[in-house]
C-alpha positions as CSV (number, residue, x, y, z in Angstrom):
1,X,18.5,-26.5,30.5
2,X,17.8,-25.6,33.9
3,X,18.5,-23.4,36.9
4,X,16.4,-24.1,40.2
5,X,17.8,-21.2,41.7
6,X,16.9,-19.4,39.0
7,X,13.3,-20.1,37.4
8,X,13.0,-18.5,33.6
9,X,9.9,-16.5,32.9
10,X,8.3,-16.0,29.5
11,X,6.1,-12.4,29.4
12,X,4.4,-13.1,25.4
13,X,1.3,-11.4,23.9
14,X,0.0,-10.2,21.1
15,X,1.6,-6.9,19.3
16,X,0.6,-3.5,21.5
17,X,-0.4,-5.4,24.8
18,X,2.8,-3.7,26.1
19,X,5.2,-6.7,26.8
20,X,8.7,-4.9,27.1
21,X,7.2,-2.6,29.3
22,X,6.3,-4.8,31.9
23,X,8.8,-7.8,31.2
24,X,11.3,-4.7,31.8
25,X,10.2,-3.6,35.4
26,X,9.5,-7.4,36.3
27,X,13.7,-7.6,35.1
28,X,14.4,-4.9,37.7
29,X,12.8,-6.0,40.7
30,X,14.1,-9.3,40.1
31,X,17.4,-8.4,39.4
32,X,16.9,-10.2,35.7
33,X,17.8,-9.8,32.1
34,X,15.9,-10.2,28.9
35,X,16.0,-12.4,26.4
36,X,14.5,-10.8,23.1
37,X,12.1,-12.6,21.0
38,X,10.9,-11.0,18.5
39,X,12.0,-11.9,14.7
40,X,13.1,-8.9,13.4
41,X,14.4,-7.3,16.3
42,X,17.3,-9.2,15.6
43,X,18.2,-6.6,12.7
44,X,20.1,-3.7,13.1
45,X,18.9,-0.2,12.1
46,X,15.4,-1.8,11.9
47,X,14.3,0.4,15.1
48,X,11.4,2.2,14.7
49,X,9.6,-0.4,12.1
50,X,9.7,-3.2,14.6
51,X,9.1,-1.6,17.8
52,X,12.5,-2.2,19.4
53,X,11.8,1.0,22.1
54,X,15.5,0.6,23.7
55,X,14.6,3.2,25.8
56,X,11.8,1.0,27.3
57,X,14.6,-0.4,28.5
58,X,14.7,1.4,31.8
59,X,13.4,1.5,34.7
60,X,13.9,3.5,38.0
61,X,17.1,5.4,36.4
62,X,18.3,1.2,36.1
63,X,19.3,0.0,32.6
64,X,18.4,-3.2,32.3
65,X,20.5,-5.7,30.2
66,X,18.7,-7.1,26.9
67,X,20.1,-9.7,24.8
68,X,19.2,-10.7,20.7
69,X,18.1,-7.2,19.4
70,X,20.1,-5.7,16.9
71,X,23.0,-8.7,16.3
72,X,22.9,-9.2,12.5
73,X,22.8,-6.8,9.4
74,X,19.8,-6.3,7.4
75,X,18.8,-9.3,4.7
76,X,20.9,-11.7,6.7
77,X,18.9,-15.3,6.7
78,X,18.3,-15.7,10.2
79,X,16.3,-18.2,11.1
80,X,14.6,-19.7,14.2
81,X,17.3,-22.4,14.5
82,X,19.4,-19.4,14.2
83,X,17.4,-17.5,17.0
84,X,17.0,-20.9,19.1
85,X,20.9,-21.2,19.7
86,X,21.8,-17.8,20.4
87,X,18.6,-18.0,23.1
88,X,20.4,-20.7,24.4
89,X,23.8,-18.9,24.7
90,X,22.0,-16.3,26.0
91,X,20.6,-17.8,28.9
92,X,23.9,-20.1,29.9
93,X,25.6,-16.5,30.5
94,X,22.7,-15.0,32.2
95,X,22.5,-17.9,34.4
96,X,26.4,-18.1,35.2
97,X,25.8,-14.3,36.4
98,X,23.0,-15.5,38.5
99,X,20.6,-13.7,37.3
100,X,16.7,-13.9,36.4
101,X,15.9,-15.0,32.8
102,X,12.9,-12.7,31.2
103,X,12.1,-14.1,27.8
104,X,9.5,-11.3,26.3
105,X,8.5,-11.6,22.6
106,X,5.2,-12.2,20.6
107,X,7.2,-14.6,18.4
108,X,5.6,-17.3,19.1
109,X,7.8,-19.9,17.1
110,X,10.8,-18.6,18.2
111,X,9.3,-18.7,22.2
112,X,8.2,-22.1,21.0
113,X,11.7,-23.5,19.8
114,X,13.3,-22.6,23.0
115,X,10.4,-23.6,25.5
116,X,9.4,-26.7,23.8
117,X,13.4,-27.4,22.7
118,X,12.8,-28.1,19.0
119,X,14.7,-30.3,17.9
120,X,15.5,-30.1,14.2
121,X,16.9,-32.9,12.0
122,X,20.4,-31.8,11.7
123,X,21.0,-31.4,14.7
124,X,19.8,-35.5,15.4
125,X,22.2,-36.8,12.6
126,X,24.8,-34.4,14.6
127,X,23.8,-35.6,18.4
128,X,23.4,-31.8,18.8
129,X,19.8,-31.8,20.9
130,X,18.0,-29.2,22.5
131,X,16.0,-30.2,25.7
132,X,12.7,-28.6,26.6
133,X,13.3,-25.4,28.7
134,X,10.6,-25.0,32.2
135,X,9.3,-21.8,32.2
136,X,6.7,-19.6,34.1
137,X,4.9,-18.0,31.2
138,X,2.9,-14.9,31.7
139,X,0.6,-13.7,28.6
140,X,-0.6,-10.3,28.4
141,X,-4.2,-10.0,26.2
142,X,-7.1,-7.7,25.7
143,X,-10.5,-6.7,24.7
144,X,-9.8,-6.7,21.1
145,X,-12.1,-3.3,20.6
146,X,-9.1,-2.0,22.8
147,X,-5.7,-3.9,21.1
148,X,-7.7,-2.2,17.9
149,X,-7.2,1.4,18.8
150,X,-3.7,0.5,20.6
151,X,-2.5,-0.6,17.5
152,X,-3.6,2.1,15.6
153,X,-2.2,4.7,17.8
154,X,0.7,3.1,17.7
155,X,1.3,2.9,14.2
156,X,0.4,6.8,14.2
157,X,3.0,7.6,16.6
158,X,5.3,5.8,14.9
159,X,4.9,7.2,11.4
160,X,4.9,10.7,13.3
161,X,8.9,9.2,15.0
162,X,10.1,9.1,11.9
163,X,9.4,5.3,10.2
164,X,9.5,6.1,6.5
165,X,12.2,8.0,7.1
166,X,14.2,4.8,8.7
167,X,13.2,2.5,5.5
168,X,14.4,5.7,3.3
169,X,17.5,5.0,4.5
170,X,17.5,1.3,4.9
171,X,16.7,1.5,0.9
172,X,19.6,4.1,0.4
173,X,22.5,2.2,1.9
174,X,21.2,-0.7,-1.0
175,X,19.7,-2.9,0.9
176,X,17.1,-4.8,-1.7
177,X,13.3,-3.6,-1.4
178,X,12.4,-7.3,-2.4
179,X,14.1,-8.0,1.2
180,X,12.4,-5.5,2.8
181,X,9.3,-6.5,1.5
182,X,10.1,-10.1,3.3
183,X,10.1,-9.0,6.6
184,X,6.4,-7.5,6.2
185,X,3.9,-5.3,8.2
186,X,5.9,-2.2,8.1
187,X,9.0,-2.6,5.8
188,X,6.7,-4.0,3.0
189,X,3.7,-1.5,2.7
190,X,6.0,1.6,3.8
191,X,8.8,0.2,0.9
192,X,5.6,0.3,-1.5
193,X,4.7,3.7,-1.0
194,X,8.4,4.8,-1.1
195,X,8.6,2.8,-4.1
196,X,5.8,4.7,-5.4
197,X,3.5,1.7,-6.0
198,X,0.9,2.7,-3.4
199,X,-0.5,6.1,-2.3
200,X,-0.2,7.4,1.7
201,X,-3.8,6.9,2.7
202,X,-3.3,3.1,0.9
203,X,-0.4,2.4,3.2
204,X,-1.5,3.4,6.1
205,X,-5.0,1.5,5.6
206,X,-3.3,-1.8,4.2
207,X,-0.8,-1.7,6.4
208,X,-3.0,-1.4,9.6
209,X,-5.1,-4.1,8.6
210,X,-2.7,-5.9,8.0
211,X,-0.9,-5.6,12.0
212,X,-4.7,-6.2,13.0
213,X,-4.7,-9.4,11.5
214,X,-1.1,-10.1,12.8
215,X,-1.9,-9.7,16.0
216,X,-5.2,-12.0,15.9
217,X,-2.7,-14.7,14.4
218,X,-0.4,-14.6,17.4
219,X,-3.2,-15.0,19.4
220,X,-4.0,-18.2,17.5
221,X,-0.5,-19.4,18.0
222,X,-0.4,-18.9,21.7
223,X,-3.7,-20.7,22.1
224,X,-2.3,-23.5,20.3
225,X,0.4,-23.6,22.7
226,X,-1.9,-23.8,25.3
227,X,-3.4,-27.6,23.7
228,X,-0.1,-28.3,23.3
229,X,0.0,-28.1,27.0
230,X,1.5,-25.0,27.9
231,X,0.0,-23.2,30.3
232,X,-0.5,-19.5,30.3
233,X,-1.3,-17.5,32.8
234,X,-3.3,-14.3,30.7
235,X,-3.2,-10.7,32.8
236,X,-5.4,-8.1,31.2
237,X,-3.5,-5.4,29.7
238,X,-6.2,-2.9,31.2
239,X,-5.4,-3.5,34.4
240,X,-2.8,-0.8,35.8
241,X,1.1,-1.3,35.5
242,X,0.8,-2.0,39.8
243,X,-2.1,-4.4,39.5
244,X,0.0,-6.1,36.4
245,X,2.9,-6.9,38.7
246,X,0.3,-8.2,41.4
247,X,-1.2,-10.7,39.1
248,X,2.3,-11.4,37.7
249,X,3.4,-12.5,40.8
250,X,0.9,-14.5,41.9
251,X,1.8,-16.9,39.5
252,X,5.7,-16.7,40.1
C-alpha cells in the first residue's frame, strides 16, 4: 500500500513526549490527516483517561481531520487485527483525497501491524494479506529525569480535568469495572479507588508508577523496532516546537 505522491509519516514516542501536538501542526502545513494509534483511543467517552486532547487537534484556527478515536463503545473486543484494517481503510480514503498520511501513536504494536503489514493466519487461509506499508518515521524521546516530571504533571492536571469523574460515569452507565480494569493505567487504579479498594494517596502513587514503567516499555518496543530494521529518526522533545519541525523535516 503505497502512494509516491504521497509519502506516509509515522510521529511515535513514548507517553508525554507530546506526539499529537506536533504530528498535528506537521498535518497542517502539509495539508495531512492523522491516523490515530493509540489502543484505547479507539473507545468512546474514554477522553480524559487516555489522553485523547481533541482540542489538540488544531492548529492556526485549522481543524485538522483525525481518524480511529472514539469509533467503538466501551468493553467492545477490539483488537489490533481490528485496528490494522480500519488503518488501512483509513489511509485508502486519505490517499484518494490526496492528502498527507500522519500516523501518531505510542502503540507500538498497532504502529507495528500496519508498518510491518502483519499478516495473521486467517487472513493466509482466506488470501486476505496485508503488505508492508513505507513510512518516514519520526520518534519523539527524552531525558527520562524530564518524561518523569512530564508525566507526573500530567497525570495532576488530569485528575484536576475531571478523570475520576469520567470513570464515575463510565461505571454508572454499567459498564463492568472488571473491564475497566482491562484497559489499565488509569481506568484500573482510578476504578479501585472508586471501588473503594484503595485509598487517594495509593492511587495516585500506584498509578504513576505504574505510567512510568509504561512509558519505559514503549521505549523497549520501539528500540526493538529499530533491530528489526526500522529506522527512527529520534528529535528531542526539549527542543522548541520551531526547532521540532526543523529536525522533522530534515528527515522528510
Amino acid at each position: 500500500m503505497t502512494n509516491e505522491e504521497c509519502p506516509i509519516i509515522t510521529i511515535l514516542g513514548p507517553t508525554a513526549t507530546g506526539k499529537t501536538h506536533i504530528a498535528v501542526r506537521l498535518a497542517a502545513e502539509l495539508e495531512g490527516e492523522i491516523v490515530s494509534a493509540d489502543s484505547r483511543q479507539v473507545y468512546r467517552r474514554m477522553d480524559i483517561g487516555t489522553g485523547k486532547d481533541i482540542s489538540e487537534y488544531q492548529y492556526d484556527g485549522q481543524q485538522i481531520p483525525y481518524h480511529l478515536i472514539d469509533i467503538v463503545e466501551p468493553g467492545v473486543k477490539y483488537n489490533v487485527f481490528h485496528y490494522q484494517q480500519a488503518a488501512f481503510k483509513a489511509m485508502r480514503e486519505i490517499q484518494s483525497r490526496g492528502k498527507q498520511i500522519v500516523i501518531c501513536g505510542g502503540s507500538g504494536m498497532y504502529i507495528e501491524s500496519v508498518l510491518q503489514g502483519y499478516r495473521f493466519k486467517f487472513q493466509e487461509e482466506h488470501q486476505i494479506l496485508s503488505d508492508p506499508v513505507p513510512s518516514v518515521i519520526i520518534g519523539l524521546r527524552g531525558d527520562r529525569d524530564l518524561i518523569r516530571m512530564r508525566i507526573t504533571q500530567r497525570l495532576k492536571a488530569r485528575l484536576q480535568e475531571g478523570m475520576i469523574e469520567e470513570i464515575q460515569s463510565l461505571l454508572d452507565e454499567g459498564i463492568d469495572p472488571q473491564v475497566l480494569i482491562r484497559y489499565g493505567l488509569e481506568y484500573k487504579f482510578v476504578t479501585l479507588y472508586l471501588l473503594g479498594e484503595i485509598t487517594y494517596d495509593e492511587m495516585f502513587g500506584r498509578l504513576n508508577t505504574a505510567i512510568h514503567q509504561f512509558s519505559k516499555r514503549q521505549m523497549t518496543w520501539f528500540r526493538r523496532m529499530e533491530r528489526l530494521s526500522f529506522d527512527i529518526h529520534w528529535v528531542d522533545v526539549a527542543l522548541s516546537d520551531d526547532e521540532k519541525m526543523a529536525e522533522i523535516y530534515k528527515f522528510l
